[in-house]
C-alpha positions as CSV (number, residue, x, y, z in Angstrom):
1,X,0.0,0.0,0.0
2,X,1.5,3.6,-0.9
3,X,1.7,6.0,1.5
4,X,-0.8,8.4,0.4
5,X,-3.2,5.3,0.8
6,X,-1.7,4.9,4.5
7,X,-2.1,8.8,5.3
8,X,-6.1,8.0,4.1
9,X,-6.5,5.1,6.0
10,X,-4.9,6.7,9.1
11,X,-6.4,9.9,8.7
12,X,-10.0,7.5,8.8
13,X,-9.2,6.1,11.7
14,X,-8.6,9.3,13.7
15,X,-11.9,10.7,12.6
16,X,-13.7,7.3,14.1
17,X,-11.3,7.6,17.3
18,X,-12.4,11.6,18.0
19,X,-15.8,11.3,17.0
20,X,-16.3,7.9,19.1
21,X,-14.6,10.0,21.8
22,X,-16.8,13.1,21.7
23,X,-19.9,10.9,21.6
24,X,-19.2,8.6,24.2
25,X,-18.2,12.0,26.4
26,X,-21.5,13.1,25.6
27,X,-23.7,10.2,26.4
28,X,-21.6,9.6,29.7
29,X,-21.1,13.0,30.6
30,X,-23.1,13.9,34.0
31,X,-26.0,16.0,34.3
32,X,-25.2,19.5,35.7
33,X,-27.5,22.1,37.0
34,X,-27.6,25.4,35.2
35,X,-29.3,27.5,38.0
36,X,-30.8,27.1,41.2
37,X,-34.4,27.8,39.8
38,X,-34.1,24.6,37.4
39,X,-35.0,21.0,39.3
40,X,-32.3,18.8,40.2
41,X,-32.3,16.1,37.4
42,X,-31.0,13.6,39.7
43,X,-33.5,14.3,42.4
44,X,-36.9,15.6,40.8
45,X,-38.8,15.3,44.5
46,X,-36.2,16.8,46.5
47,X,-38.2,17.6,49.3
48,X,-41.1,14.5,50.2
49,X,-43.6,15.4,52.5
50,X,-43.3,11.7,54.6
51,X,-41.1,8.5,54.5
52,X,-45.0,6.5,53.2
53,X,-45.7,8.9,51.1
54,X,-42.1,9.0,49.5
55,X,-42.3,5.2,49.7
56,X,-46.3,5.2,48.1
57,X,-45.2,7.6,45.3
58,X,-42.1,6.4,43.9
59,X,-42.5,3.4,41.5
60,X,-39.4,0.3,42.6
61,X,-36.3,2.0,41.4
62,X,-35.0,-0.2,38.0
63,X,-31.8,-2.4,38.3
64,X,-28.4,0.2,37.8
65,X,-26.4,-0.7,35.3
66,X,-22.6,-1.4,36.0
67,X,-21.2,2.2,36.6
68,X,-19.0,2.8,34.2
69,X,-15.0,4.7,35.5
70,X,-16.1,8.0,33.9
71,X,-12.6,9.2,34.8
72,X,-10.7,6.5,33.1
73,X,-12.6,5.9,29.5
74,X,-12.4,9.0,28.6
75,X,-8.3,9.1,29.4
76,X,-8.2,5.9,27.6
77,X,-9.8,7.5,24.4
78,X,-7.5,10.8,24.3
79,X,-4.7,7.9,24.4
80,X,-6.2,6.5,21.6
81,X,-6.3,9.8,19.7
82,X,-2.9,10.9,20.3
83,X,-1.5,7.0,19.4
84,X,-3.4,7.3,16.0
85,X,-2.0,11.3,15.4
86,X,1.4,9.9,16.3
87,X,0.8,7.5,13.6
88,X,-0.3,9.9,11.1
89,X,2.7,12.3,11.5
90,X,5.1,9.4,11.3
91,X,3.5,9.0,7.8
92,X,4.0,12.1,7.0
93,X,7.3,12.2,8.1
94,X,7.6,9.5,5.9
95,X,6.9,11.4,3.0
96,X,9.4,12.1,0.5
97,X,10.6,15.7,0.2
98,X,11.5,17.3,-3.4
99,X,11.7,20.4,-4.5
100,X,9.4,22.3,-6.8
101,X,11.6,21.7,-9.5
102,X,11.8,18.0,-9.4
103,X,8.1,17.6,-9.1
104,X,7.7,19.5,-12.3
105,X,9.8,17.4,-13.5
106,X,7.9,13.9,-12.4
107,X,4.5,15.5,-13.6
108,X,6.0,15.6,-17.0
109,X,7.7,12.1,-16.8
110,X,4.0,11.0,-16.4
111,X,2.3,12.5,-19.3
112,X,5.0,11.6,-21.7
113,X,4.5,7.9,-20.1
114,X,0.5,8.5,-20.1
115,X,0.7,9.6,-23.7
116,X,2.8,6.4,-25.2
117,X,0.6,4.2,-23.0
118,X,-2.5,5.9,-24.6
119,X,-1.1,5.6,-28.3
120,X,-0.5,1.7,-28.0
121,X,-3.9,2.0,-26.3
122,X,-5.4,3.4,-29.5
123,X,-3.8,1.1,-31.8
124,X,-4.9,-1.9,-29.8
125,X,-8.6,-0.3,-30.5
126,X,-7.8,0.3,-33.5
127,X,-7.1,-3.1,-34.2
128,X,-9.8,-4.9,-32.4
129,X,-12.2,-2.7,-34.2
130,X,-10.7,-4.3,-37.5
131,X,-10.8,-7.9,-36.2
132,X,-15.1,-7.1,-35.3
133,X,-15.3,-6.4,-38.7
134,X,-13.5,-9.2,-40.5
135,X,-15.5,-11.2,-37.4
136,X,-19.1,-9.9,-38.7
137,X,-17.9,-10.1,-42.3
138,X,-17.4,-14.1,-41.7
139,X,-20.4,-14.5,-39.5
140,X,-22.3,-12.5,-42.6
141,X,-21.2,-14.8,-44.9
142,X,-21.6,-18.2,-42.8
143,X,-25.4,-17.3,-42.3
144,X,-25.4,-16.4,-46.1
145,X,-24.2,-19.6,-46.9
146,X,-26.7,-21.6,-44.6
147,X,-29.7,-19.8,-46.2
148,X,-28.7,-20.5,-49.5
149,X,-28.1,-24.6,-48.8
150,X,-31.3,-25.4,-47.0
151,X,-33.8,-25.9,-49.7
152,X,-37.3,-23.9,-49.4
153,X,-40.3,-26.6,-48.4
């Protein structure tokens, strides 16, 4: 694989990595209060008027989920960010360095290659165009030939 491929693939993966990482901080990320006049989304009956009635009002609380180390997966992720940006500048460190000149130069290497490879690709056209018609010329001729043997009933 060339290394422009590599710098694609790479450059893929980070964008999964980050964008994996700022969703997963999003979904995991704690409520917060923005003022003292909103409820507390944690606790939306701060303030029950008895133990029975508290009891009486509040459905059986669901099973919790496994809590998740909020501190750790999101360290883990930025570690997986920076591994995958240290990959990608090693690549591009990687990259061969020329000069203005000698790229010039390359470009016009390649067209005078593209144009030779495009004029045997025209005489190979050319000459498979040629071979259809001495092909349908034969076929013409064979069905010609078949007509004129079989004898009309």
């Amino acid at each position: 694989m060339d290394i422009i491929t590599q710098l694609q693939e790479q450059l893929n993966e980070m964008s999964v990595v980050a964008f994996n990482t700022f969703g997963t901080l999003q979904r995991d990320a704690p409520p917060d209060r923005l003022s003292s006049s909103y409820p507390d989304p944690l606790n939306p009956n701060p303030n029950p008027k008895t133990e029975e009635d508290a009891k009486t009002q509040q459905p059986p609380a669901p099973p919790q989920p496994p809590t998740l180390d909020l501190a750790e997966q999101p360290k883990a992720m930025s570690h997986a960010l920076v591994l995958a940006a240290k990959k990608f500048d090693a690549l591009v460190a990687a990259l061969p360095l020329s000069s203005e000149e000698d790229q010039l130069k390359r470009i016009q290497e390649l067209q005078a290659e593209n144009e030779i490879v495009g004029l045997e690709l025209q005489k190979q056209l050319e000459a498979a165009e040629l071979e259809l018609k001495q092909v349908e010329a034969l076929f013409n001729e064979a069905t010609d030939n078949c007509i004129n043997l079989k004898k009309p009933d």
